[in-house]
C-alpha positions, 0 to 999 in steps of 0.5 A: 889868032887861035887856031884851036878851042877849048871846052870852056871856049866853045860851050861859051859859044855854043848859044851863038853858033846855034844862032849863026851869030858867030863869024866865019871864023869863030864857027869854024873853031867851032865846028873843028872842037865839036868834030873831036871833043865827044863831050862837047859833041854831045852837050852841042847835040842836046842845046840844039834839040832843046833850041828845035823844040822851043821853035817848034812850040812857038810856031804854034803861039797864037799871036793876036794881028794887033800885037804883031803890029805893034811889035813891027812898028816899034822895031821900025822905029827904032831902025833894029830890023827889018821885019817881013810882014807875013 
């Protein structure tokens, strides 16, 4: 088990723990670098705003019913989520 990460290590999991896909674990290596490594800190601060702005400008995206239909029916069917219909 690793009970510490290194730069490498955690700016390779940056992407994921921004998406919550990281075990308990792993995150909180993750939070425990970000806590004592500046560098880290900072790129991490900088991904995430990057990741906010992207969200942000696609709340705005216009998305015909038809397509978002289209979208949840094939992932039905494929059984890879469960999708809530606004």
């Amino acid at each position: 088990m690793i009970d510490q990460m290194t730069c490498k290590e955690t700016f390779r999991r940056l992407d994921d723990f921004l998406d919550h896909q990281l075990s308990e674990s792993e995150c909180l290596l993750v939070q425990e670098h970000l806590e004592i490594c500046a560098i880290c800190a900072v790129e991490f601060k900088f991904e995430a705003s990057i990741w906010s702005e992207v969200r942000a400008k696609l709340q705005h995206i216009i998305v015909p019913p038809n397509l978002r239909e289209k979208v949840s029916l094939l992932l039905r069917e494929t059984h890879c989520f469960e999708i809530d219909e606004e």
